[in-house]
C-alpha positions as CSV (number, residue, x, y, z in Angstrom):
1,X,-47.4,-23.7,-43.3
2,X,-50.9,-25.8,-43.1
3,X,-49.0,-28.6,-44.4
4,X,-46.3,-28.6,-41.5
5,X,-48.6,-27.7,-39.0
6,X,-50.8,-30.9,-40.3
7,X,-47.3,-33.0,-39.6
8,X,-46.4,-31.9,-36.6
9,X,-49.6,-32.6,-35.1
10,X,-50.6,-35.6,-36.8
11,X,-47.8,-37.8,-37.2
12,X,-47.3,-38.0,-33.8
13,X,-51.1,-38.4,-33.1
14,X,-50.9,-41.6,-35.4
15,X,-47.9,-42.7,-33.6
16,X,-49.8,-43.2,-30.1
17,X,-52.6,-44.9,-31.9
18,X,-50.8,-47.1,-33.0
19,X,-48.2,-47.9,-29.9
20,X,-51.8,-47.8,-28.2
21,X,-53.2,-50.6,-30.4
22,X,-50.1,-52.8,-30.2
23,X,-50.0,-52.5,-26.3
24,X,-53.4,-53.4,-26.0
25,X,-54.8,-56.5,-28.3
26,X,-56.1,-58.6,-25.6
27,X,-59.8,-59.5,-26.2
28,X,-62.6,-58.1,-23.8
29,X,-66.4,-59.2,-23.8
30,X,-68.7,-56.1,-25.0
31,X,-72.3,-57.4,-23.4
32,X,-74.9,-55.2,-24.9
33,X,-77.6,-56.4,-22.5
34,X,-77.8,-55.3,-19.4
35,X,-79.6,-58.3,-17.4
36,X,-78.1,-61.1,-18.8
37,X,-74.2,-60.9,-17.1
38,X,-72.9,-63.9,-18.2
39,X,-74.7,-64.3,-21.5
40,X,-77.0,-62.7,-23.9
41,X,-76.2,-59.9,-26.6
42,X,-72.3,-59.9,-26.4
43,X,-69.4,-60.0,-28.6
44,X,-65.5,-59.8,-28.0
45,X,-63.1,-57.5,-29.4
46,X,-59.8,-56.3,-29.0
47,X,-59.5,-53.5,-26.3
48,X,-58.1,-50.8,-28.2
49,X,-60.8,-51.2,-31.0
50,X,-63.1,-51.1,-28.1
51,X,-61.8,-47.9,-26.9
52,X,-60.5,-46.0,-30.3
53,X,-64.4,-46.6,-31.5
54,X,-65.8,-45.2,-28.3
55,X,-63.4,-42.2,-29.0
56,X,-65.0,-41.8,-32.6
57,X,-68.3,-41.9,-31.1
58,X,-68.0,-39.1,-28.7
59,X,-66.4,-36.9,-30.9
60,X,-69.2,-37.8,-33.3
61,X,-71.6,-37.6,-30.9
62,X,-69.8,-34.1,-29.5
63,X,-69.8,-32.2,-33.6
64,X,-73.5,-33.2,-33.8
65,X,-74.8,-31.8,-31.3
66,X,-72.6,-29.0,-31.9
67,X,-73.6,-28.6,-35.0
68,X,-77.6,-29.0,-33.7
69,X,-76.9,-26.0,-31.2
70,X,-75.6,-23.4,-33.8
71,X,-78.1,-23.9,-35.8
72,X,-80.2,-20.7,-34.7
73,X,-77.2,-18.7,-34.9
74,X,-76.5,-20.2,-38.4
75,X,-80.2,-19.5,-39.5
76,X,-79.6,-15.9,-37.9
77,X,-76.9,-15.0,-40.1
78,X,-78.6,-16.2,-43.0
79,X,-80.9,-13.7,-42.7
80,X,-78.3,-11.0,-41.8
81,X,-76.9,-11.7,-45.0
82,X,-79.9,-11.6,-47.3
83,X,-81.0,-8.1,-45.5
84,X,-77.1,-6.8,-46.1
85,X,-78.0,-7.9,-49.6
86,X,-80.9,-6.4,-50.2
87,X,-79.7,-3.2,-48.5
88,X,-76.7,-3.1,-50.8
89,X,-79.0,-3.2,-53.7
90,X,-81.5,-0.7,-52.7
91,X,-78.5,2.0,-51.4
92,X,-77.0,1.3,-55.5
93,X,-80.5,2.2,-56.2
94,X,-81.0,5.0,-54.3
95,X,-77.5,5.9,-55.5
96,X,-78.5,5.6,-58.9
97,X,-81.5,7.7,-58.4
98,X,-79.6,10.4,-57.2
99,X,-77.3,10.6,-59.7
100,X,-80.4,10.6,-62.0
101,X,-81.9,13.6,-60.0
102,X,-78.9,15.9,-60.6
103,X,-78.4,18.2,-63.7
104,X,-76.2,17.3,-66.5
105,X,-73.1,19.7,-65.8
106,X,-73.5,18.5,-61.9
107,X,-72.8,14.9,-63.0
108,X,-69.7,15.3,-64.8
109,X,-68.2,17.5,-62.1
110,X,-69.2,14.6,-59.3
111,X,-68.5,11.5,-61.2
């Protein structure tokens, strides 16, 4: 089912890209400084590299920080876990105990 799913959506995704990146080869001028307009820090590139890497970037930039804001609710279930753990063990313990606590012809009937 994953594996259908996974063609369905991205063949067709891959398809655009790439009609995207044929219908747009031209070069464009990437200035990376901001007071120099006709010269300076610059490069050329072909558009649709220009815009599929922007893409990237923002969905980069979008999972980190992401990622950066659940971290508190990460850490918090961390230490939901570890206490469910620990209460696990100590309840078997407490079971244990019990069992312990009870006279011989009482455990046989119970367990």
């Amino acid at each position: 089912m994953k594996s259908i799913l996974r063609v369905v959506v991205f063949v067709p995704l891959a398809l655009i890209i790439l009609f995207f990146s044929m219908a747009n080869r031209g070069s464009v001028r990437i200035g990376l400084d901001p007071f120099a307009p006709n010269g300076g820090l610059s490069f050329e590139a072909p558009i649709f590299l220009v815009v599929l890497a922007s893409m990237a970037l923002g969905v980069l930039a979008g999972g980190i920080s992401s990622w950066l804001g659940h971290l508190p609710v990460r850490r918090a279930a961390k230490i939901a876990r570890a206490e469910a753990r620990k209460t696990r063990v100590e309840v078997e313990k407490l079971r244990q105990q019990a069992l312990d606590s009870l006279p011989a012809d009482k455990r046989l009937k119970s367990g």
